[in-house]
N, C-alpha and C positions, 0 to 999 in steps of 0.2 A: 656471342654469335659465332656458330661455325663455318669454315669456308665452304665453298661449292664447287664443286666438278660439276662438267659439262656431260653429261652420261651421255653416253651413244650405245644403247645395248640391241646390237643386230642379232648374235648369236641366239638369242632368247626366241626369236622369233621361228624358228627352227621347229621348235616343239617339244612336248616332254618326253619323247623317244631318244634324246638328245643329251638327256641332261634330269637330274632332281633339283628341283627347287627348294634351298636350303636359309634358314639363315645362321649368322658366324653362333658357338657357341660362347656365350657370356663368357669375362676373363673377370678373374681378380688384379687389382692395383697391377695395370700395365704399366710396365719404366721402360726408357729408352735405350739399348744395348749402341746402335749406331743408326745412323742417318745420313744419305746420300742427296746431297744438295744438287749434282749433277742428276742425277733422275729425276729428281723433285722438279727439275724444269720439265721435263718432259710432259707436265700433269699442271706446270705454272703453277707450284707450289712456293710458298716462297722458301728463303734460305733458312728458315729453321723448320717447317713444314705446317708453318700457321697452328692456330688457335684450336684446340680438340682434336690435335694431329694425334692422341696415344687413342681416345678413346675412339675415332672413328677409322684406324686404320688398325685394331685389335678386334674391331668388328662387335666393339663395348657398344657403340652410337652410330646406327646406317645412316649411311648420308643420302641428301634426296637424290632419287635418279636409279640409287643404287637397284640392280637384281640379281642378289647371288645366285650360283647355282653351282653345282657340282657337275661336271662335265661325263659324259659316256665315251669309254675307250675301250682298247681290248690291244693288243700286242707281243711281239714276236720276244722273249726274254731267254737271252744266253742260247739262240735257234731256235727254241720252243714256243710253240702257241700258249699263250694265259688269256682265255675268256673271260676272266673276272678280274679286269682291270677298274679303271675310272680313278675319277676324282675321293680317292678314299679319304683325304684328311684336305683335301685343297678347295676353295668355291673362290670363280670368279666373279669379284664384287659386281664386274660390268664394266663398259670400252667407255672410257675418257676420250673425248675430244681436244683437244687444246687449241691455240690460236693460234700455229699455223695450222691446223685443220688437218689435223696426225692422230690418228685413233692409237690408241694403247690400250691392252688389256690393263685390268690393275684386280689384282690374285691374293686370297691371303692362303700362305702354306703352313698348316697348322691348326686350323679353325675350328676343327670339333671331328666327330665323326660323320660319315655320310651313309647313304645306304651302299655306297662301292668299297665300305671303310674292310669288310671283309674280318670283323671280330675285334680291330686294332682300335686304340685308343681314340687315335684323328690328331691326336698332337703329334710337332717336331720337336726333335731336341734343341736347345740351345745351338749345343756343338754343332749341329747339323746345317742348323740355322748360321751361325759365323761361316761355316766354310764355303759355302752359297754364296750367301753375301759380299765375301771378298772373291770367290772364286769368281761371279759373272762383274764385279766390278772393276777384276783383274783384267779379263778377257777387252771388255771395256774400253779399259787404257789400251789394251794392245792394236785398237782399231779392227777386231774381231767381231761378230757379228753377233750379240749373246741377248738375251734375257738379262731383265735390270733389276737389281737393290735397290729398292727403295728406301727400306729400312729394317733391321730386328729389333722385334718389339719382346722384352721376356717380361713372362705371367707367373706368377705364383704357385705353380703347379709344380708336383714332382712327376714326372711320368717313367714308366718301368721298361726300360729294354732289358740286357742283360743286368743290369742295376740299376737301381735310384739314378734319374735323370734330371736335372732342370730342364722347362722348358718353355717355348718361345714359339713368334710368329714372325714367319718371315712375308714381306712386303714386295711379291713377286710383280715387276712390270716386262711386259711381252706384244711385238707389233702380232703375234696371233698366239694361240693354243691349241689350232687344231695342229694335230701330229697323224703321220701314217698309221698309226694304231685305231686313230677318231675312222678313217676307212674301213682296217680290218674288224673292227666291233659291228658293223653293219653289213659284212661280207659276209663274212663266217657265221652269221646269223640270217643268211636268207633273207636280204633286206637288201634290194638293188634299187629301189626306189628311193630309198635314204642316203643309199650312196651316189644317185645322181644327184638329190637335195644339197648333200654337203658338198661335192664336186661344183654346182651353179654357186652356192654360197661361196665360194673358197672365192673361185672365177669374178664372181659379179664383187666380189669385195677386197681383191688383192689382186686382179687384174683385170679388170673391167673395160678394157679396149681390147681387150681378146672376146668379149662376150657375143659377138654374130661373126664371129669365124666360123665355118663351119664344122673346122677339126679342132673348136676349142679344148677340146680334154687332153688332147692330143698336147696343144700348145703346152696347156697346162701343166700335165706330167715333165713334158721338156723344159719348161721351167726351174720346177723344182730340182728336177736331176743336177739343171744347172748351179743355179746356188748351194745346193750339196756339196755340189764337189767341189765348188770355189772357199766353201766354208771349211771341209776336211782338208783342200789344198793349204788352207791357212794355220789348221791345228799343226799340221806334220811339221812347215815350215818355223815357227815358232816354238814346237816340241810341248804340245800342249797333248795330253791324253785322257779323252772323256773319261773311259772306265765304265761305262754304262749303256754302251749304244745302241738299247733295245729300239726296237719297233716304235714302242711308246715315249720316247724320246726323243725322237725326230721330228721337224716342224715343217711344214709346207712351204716357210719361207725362211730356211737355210738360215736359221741361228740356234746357236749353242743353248740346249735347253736340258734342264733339271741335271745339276750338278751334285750326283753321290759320291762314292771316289773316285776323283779326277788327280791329275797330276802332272808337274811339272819337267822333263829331263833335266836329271842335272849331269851327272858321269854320263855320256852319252850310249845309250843300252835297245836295242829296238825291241826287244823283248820286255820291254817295262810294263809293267799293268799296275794301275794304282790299287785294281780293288782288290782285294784280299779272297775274294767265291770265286774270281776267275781262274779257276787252278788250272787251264788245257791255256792259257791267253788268248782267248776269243777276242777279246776286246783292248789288245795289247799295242803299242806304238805302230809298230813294224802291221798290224792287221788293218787299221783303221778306215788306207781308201779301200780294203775289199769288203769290208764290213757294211761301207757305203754302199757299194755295190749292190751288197748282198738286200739290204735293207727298202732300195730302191724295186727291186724286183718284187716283194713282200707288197709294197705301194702299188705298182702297175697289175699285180694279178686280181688289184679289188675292181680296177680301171677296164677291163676290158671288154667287158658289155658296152662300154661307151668309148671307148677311143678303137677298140682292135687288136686283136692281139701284134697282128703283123706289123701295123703303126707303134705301138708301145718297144717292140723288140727293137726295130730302127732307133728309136728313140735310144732307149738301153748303150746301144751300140758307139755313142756318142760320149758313156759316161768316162769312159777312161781315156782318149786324147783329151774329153775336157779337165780332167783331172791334171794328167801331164802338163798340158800346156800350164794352166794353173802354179802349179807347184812348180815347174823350172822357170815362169816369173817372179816367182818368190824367193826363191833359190840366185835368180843372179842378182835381184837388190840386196840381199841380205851379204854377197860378197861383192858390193858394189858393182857389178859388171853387167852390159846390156846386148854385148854380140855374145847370143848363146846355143853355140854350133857345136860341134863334134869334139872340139878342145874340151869345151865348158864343157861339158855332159863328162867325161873323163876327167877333168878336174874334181868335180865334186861327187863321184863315184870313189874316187880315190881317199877324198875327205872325208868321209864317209867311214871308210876302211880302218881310216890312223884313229879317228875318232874312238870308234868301236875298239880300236885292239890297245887306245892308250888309256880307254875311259876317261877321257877331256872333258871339261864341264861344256853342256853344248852353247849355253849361252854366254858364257865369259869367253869361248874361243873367239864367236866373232866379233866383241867388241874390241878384245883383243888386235886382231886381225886388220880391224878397221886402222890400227896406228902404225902400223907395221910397210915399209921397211924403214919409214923419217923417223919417229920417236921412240922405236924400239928395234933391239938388238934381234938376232936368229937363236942366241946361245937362253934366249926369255922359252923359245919354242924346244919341244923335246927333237932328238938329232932327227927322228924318222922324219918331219915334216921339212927339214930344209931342202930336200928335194922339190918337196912341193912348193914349197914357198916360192923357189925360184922359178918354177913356170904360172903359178899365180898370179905374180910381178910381171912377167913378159904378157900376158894378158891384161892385165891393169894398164901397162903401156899403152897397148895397141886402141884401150878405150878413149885415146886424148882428153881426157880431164887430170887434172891436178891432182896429188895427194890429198892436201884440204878438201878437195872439193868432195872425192871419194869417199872419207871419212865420216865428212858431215852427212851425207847419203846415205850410208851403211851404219851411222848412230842413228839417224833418224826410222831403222825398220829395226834394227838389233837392240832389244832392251838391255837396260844395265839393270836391271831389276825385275825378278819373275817371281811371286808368289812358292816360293820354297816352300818346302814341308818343315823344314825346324822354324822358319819366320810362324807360320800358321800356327803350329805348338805351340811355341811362346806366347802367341796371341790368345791360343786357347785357355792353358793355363791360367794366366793370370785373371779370364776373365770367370773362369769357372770356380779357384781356388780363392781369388781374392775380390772380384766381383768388380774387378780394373778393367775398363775397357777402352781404354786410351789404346793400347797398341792394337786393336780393331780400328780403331778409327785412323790412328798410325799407317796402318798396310794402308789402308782404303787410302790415303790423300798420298804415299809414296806411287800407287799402284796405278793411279788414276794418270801422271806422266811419266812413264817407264823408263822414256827413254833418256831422259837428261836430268841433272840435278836441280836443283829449285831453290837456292841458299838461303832468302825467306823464310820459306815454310819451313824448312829443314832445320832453321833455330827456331823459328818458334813453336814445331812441336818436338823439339830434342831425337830428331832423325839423324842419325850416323851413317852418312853413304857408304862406306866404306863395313860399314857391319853389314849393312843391308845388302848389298851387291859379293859379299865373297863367295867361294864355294861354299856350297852342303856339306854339313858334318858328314863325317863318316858313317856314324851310326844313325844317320838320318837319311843316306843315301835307298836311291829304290823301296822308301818306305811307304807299305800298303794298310789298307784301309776298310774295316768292314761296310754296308753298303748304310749301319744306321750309327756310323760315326762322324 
């Protein structure tokens, strides 16, 4: 007997202008690549994901409740309009309820082709599949806003990108899937009536005490603007970089969604771009809150039959002190400090700078930092920052808490452990060349508490902190990434 999800599928109800009605295509012998027992709560799955967990989340055996579908989008990619977006290889199974009474989508990415599939197969890769996977369950641990692994499931398939591919299905869980794109596909087709339907939808099911406001759109967009920018405020401050920020990428409720090549800083670079097509860095470190920006405006232009324009631009107007504010709260936890005045602002303008001109790994500097001046020397830091060091310290002073106390505050936001590009390697390799996916599973339960050791876990699955937390190789530094690697 198989387990039972509680389905809640609202989206459906929307209509086929919305969406194709699909079911998964058949797999051969699904095996388990990894399994996320912290998302499996989310769905009150149990800890190994119950009984016909391959064949019913390979989309081998629908479970009752279920109604896939293939979603309708359209969005803005690298500035450009694509009208022929959607759900090309993805169908949402349908919204899970669970028993605190929390809807999750629950997505399989890889399931077959659709009619959005646009020629393409409808499968992922493997590889594409792992870096997802660890990538939102990296994000995760970082107490980031993301889209959840649930599991990669890989099929017997070889599938053809530039070469013979293995490949896999990945187990997407999400508090929604409508993205600004799900707007522009109804905009840019002369369809305002649809874009109020999804506007009421969004409203009556992700904010529904705004619903007899009378400027609910208004709210609405305000909204969103807001979690945007508090979710970009959080990528820049942990030195996380999508790589992908189109239109159709962005979610209505401000989390990290579809991870192509993404990337970690490690030499600290604002020019970094993980993916390999962004050759101008559109979508680079140093771009990220303008891109938000940009991306938001893309949103409101589908809004403005129903909110105003003059209301939407007010609104606009609000995204970059909220931005600010955002990010220099992030900024003074992350250097332990909470008076964050004209010193502090020049402080870490200046950090900045050493950073950039010593290429400093960014996140070992401030774990570093955090010990710094009780348990470690000046002569640890290169000569340029002792300057800074010392007005650092007269700052840290003036906060009246203790080193300890400072410390354990600034380890608990600064991870000692980020999802490296040579970690992901490693993990890719072996799982591709020798079919080992122990160090997938490895990232995933190191990544899941970034911030502190775990000595437990740490023997009993043969985790080396100390390999895991150093710097990036050199020939792994600033390493980029095509968009189906």
């Amino acid at each position: 007997m198989s387990q039972s999800l509680n389905f809640k599928n609202r989206f459906i109800d929307l209509g086929p202008e919305f969406y194709q009605e699909k079911q998964p295509d058949p797999v051969t012998d699904p095996y388990l690549i990894d399994y996320s027992p912290s998302a499996g709560e989310l769905l009150n799955l149990p800890l190994d994901g119950g009984i016909n967990f391959l064949d019913q989340f390979s989309g081998n055996q629908l479970m009752e409740g279920a109604q896939p579908l293939a979603m309708a989008y359209s969005g803005h990619q690298f500035g450009s309009y694509n009208p022929r977006l959607g759900d090309g290889r993805g169908l949402l199974l349908g919204e899970v309820l669970n028993d605190k009474n929390i809807s999750w989508d629950v997505h399989l990415k890889g399931a077959g082709p659709t009619r959005f599939a646009r020629g393409f197969d409808g499968r992922a890769t493997l590889q594409s599949s792992i870096r997802e996977h660890l990538g939102s369950e990296a994000l995760h641990g970082l107490g980031i806003s993301t889209t959840r692994s649930l599991a990669v499931i890989g099929i017997r398939e070889l599938i053809y990108r530039q070469k013979p591919e293995l490949a896999a299905i990945l187990v997407r869980i999400a508090d929604s899937h409508i993205r600004f794109g799900s707007f522009e596909f109804f905009h840019y087709t002369n369809q305002p009536k649809n874009v109020e339907r999804l506007a009421d939808f969004a409203i009556q099911n992700y904010h529904n005490e705004i619903w007899n406001e009378p400027d609910r759109y208004r709210i609405f967009f305000g909204r969103v603007l807001r979690v945007t920018a508090k979710l970009i405020a959080k990528w820049q401050a942990v030195g996380f970089v999508h790589g992908v920020m189109n239109t159709d990428n962005m979610t209505i409720t401000g989390t990290t969604f579809d991870y192509g090549p993404y990337g970690f800083l490690d030499s600290f670079n604002t020019r970094y771009t993980p993916n390999l097509s962004d050759t101008h860095g559109r979508y680079s470190y140093q771009q990220q809150a303008e891109i938000g920006f940009w991306n938001l405006n893309k949103l409101a232009e589908t809004l403005v039959s129903l909110a105003g324009a003059d209301n939407l631009q007010e609104e606009i107007k609000q995204y970059q002190p909220l931005f600010n504010g955002f990010y220099r709260d992030e900024m003074g936890r992350k250097l332990g400090l909470s008076i964050l005045d004209s010193d502090f602002s020049q402080l870490t303008q200046e950090m900045f700078q050493i950073l950039q001109n010593q290429q400093m790994d960014y996140s070992n500097f401030f774990r570093l930092l955090a010990n710094y001046p009780e348990q470690i020397e000046k002569k640890q830091f290169d000569e340029a920052l002792h300057s800074w060091l010392d007005r650092y310290l007269k700052l840290c002073e003036r906060e009246g808490i203790s080193h300890n106390e400072r410390k354990k505050e600034m380890d608990a936001v600064n991870p000692k452990y980020i999802l490296r590009n040579h970690l992901v390697q490693r993990a890719l390799e072996r799982a591709l060349k020798e079919s080992d996916f122990s160090e997938v599973t490895r990232l995933r339960l190191l990544l899941g508490n970034p911030f502190e050791d775990q000595p437990e876990l740490f023997n009993k699955y043969d985790i080396d902190p100390d390999f895991y937390s150093q710097d990036t190789p050199n020939e792994f530094l600033g390493r980029q990434l095509s968009c189906s690697a």
